[in-house]
Every structure is written in structure tokens, then in C-alpha cells.
N, C-alpha and C positions, 0 to 999 in steps of 0.2 A: 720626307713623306713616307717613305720605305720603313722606316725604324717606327714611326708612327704606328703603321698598320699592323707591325712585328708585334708591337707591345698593346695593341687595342686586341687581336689576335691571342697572345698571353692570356690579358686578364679574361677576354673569354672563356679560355679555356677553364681556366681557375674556377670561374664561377660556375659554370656548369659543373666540374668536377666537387667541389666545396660549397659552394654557394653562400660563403663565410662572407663575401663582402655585400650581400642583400643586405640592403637597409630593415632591421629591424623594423617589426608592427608596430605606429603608433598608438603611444596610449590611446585608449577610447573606442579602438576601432578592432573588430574581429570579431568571433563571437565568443562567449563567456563560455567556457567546459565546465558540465557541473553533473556529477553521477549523482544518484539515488541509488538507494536500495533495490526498493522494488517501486510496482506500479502505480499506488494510490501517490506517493513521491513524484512522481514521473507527471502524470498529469499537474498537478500544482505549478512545477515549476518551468512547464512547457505554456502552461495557461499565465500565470505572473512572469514567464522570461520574456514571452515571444520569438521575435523573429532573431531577441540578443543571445539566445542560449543554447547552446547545443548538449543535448542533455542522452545520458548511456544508463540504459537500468543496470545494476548488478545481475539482478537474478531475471533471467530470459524467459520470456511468456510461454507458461505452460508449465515451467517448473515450480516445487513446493520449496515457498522461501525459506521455511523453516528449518529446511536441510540444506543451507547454502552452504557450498564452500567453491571459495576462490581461487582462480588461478593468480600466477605469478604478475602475468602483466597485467589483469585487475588492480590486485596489489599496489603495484605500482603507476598506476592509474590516477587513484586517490591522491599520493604525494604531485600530482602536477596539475590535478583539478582546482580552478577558481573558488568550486562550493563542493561539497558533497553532503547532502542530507539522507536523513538515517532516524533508526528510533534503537538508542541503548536497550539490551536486553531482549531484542527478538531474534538477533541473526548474531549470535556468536562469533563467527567469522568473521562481520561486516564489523564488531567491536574491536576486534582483535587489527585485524587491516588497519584502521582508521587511527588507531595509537598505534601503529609501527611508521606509517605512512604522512603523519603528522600534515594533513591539508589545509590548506593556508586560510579555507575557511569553511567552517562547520555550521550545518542544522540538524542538532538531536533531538525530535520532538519531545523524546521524555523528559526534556530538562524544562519544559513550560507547560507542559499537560497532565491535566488532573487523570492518574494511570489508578484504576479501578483493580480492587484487589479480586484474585482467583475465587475467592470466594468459596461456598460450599459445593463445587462443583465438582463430578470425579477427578480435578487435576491435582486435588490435593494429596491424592494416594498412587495417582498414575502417573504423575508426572507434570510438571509446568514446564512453559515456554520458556527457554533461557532459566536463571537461577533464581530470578527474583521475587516469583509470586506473584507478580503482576501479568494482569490481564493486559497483552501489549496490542490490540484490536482496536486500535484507537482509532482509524480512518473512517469506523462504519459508522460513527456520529458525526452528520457534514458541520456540524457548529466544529468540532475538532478540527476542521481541512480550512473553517474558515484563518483559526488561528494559525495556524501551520502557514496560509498561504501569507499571511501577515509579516512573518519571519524569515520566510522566503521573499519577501519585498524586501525586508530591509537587508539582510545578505547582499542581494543581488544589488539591493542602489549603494551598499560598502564600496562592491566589486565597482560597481560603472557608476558614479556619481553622476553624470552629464546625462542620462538615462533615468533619473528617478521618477521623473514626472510621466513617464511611460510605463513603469513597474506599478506606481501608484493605480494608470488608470486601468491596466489588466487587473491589476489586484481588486479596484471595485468593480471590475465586472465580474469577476469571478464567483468573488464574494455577492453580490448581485442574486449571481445561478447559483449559491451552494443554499444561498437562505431560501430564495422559493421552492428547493428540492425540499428542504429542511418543510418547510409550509404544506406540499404536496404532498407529502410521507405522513403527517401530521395526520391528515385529512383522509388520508384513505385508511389509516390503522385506528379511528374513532368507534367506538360502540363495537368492539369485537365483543362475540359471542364468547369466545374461547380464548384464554389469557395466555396458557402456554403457548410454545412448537420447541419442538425437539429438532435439534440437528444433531448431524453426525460428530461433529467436535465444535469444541465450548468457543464458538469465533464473535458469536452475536452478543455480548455482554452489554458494551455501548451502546449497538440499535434498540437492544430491546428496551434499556436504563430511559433511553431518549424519547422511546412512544409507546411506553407504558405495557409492554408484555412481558412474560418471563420466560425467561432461556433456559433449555434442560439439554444439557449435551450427553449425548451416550458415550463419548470419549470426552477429556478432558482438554486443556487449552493445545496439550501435544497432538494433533490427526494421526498420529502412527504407532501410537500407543493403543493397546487391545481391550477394550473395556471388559473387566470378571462379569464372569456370568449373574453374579448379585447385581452389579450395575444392570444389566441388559432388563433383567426381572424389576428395578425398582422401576426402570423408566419406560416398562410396558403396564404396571400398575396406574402410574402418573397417566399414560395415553388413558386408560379406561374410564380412569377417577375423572378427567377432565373433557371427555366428550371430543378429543383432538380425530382430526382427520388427516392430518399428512405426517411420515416422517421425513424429514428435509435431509439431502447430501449435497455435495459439494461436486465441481469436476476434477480440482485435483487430488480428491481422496475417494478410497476405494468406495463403490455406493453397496457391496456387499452387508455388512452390518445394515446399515438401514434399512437393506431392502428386506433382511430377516426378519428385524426387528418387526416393518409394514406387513410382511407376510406372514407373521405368526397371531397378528390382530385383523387380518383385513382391510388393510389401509392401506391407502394410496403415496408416492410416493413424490415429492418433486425437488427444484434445487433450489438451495439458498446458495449466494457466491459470494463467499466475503473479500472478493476482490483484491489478491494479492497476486492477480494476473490476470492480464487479457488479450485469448485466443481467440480463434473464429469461430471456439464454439461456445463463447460467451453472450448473455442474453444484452446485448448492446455493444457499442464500439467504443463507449469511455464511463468513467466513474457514475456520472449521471444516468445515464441510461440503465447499467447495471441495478442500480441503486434502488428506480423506478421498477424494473422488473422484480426485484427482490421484495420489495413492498406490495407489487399489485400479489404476489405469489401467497402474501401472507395474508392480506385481505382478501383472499378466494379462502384460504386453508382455515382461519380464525373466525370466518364469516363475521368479515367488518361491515358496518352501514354506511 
């Protein structure tokens, strides 16, 4: 009995100290780690994981993703993640990590989404987002978040087979709530008076391609690039020529320009958010909401019916 206790005693210890002889996590059970990039990411596969994912944005609310860079154990993050989803060609860094870190399973939107070229916007002389010319703004068309969430289904039912019939049913309800946004958005930006709005940088490409306005950005797809003075003067003629009453800024970009630009016409000022993060001084507390706010802001600005 003595030598019993001696050695029940031992392996205690051992385990406490190492915990080497814990039965490993059954397949099936624990939750699935799955990084994104950033926030439009984040809601998807929070809304398609559920209660099976536990999900890390890269880039921490409030920060401008565009200037992400990574720490080491980020880095190293990826190589032990289940999934990590991402969009090639916005986040440099998040390119670079994801081929050093080689994660056992990937969602790059751009490799299934129709990516909209930069177009004649000042990013062509100031700069574009990443290397490729393309417009990488792809979240603010909700038909785009429906497919994204589609591919994030099938990842995730890869990862947890025994699971897919739950993937499936968040995925139609998701999808569910991305179409009636998609219907809602529709209906309020019908019979605008006024075709354009100007933001502060080129982020609206998609929303405006999807409900029928046009985008003029005083900076280009880059926020941090300084639009020439010829830019500022083309896209205060454009306010004039077209009867516009708002110029639009962002919260994680200076609203300085803008508000020059508003105060050298007389013009009121307010915010588009193209949603690459969400703070508490964001107009809603997810994708949807934002999305709605952004919409009723342009049907005030555009004087839609």
C-alpha cells in the first residue's frame, strides 16, 4: 500500500510539473482557432463558426489595417491556426506571415472575388493599396460577405466534419441577414437626387458599383497618401458641378482634408466607415449596423426618395 501511494504521489507530481501524460483533446471536441485579418473577417466567421470557433483579429480595433505589421507571436500564430482568413494584396505583412507560417488551412478572398480594378481614381498617381492595382474594398458589397461566408462554411466543415450541419445552418442565416441588408441598402439609395459623394480616400468602390452611385475620393485607395493640390481643386469642381452636399471622412483617417475641402465650399461634413474596424465610436456594434448607418448617411447627403 505504502509503495502504491509513493508512486500515485510521483505521477502526480510529474503531471502537475509536465502535464505530458494528459490525455490529449479528442478529435471533434475544443474549439476550432481561426485568425483573420481584420474585422469584416472577424464577424463572418464568428457568425458561420459559432459557439465552435474561437476567432483573433490580426489588426486590433481602432487601428488602420493598412499599415499592419506583425509581431513575432502573431506570426507564429498562423502556423498553429485551424483556418486563417485574409484578402492577398491589402495587408502586406498578413501576405508575407501567411507564406512563412504555412497554416494548415487558408481563406483568401481574392482568390474567389471578382477584385475591381483602381480605376481612374487618384491612386493611380498616388499610390494603390498593396502592389496590385486592385481595389481590395471588397466587404462593403454584402453580396461579397455572402460568398466569403460560403468558403468560410466549407473550411470550417474541412476542419470539424461532425459539425457541418451547424456551419451550414449559421451560414443560411447569415446569409439570410446579408441579403435583406443588401435589399435595405437598395431601397434607401433609390432616386438619389445627386449621383456622387466624395470621401476622404477611394474605400467605397464596391458600395457605390452595387447601388448605383459614384465614388470620388480626394485621396486614392492609400488613406495616407496627400492628395496634390490639382486633386483637391478637381474634386471641389466635381462638388459644384454636381450640386453635392456632404464631404464624407472616415474615423481612422485624419478628417482634416475633408473638412478643408467642406469649408472652402460650404459644406457639411459627415462619416462614411468602411469598416476595417470596430470601436465604440463606430455608428453600430457589427457589420450590419454600420453598414445601415452608412447608407441612411448617404440617403440624407444624395437626397434619395
Amino acid at each position: 500500500m505504502k509503495i502504491w501511494r509513493g508512486l500515485a504521489a510521483i505521477c502526480s507530481v510529474v503531471l502537475a510539473l509536465t502535464g505530458c501524460a494528459s490525455p490529449a483533446t479528442p478529435a471533434g471536441t475544443g474549439t476550432l482557432t481561426v485568425e483573420v485579418a481584420f474585422y469584416p473577417f472577424q464577424f463572418v466567421v464568428e457568425r458561420v463558426g459559432g459557439d465552435a470557433v474561437s476567432v483573433t483579429s490580426l489588426t486590433a480595433p481602432g487601428s488602420e489595417p493598412h499599415d499592419l505589421e506583425l509581431t513575432p507571436k502573431q506570426v507564429a500564430s498562423l502556423g498553429t491556426a485551424d483556418l486563417v482568413v485574409y484578402q492577398v494584396g491589402f495587408q502586406p505583412a498578413v501576405d508575407t506571415a501567411v507564406e512563412q507560417a504555412k497554416p494548415a488551412r487558408v481563406v483568401d478572398t481574392a482568390s474567389f472575388l471578382t477584385m475591381r480594378s483602381a480605376g481612374a481614381e487618384p491612386s493611380e498617381q498616388e499610390g494603390t493599396a498593396g502592389t496590385s492595382g486592385l481595389d481590395p474594398h471588397t466587404w462593403l458589397d454584402p453580396t461579397n460577405m455572402v460568398t466569403i461566408a460560403e468558403h468560410v462554411r466549407d473550411a470550417l466543415t474541412e476542419a470539424r466534419p461532425e459539425q457541418a450541419a451547424t456551419f451550414a445552418a449559421n451560414t443560411r442565416r447569415l446569409v439570410d441577414d446579408l441579403n435583406t441588408l443588401d435589399g435595405d441598402i437598395k431601397a434607401d439609395l433609390t432616386g438619389c437626387a445627386i449621383q456622387p459623394f466624395i470621401t476622404s480616400h477611394a474605400a467605397f468602390g464596391y458600395f457605390a458599383a452595387r447601388y448605383g452611385l459614384t465614388q470620388v475620393g480626394i485621396r486614392g485607395l492609400e488613406p495616407d497618401v496627400e492628395p496634390s493640390a490639382s486633386r483637391i481643386a478637381e474634386v471641389q469642381q466635381i462638388a459644384r458641378d454636381n450640386h453635392v452636399t456632404t464631404i464624407f471622412f472616415e474615423a481612422l483617417v485624419s478628417p482634416v482634408v475633408a473638412q478643408s475641402v467642406a469649408g472652402d465650399l460650404g459644406l457639411r461634413t459627415d462619416v462614411l466607415d468602411p469598416l476595417e474596424g470596430i470601436t465604440a465610436d463606430s455608428r453600430g456594434t457589427d457589420y450590419r449596423e454600420v453598414m445601415r448607418a452608412n447608407a441612411n448617411s448617404l440617403k440624407v447627403a444624395n437626397q434619395c426618395s
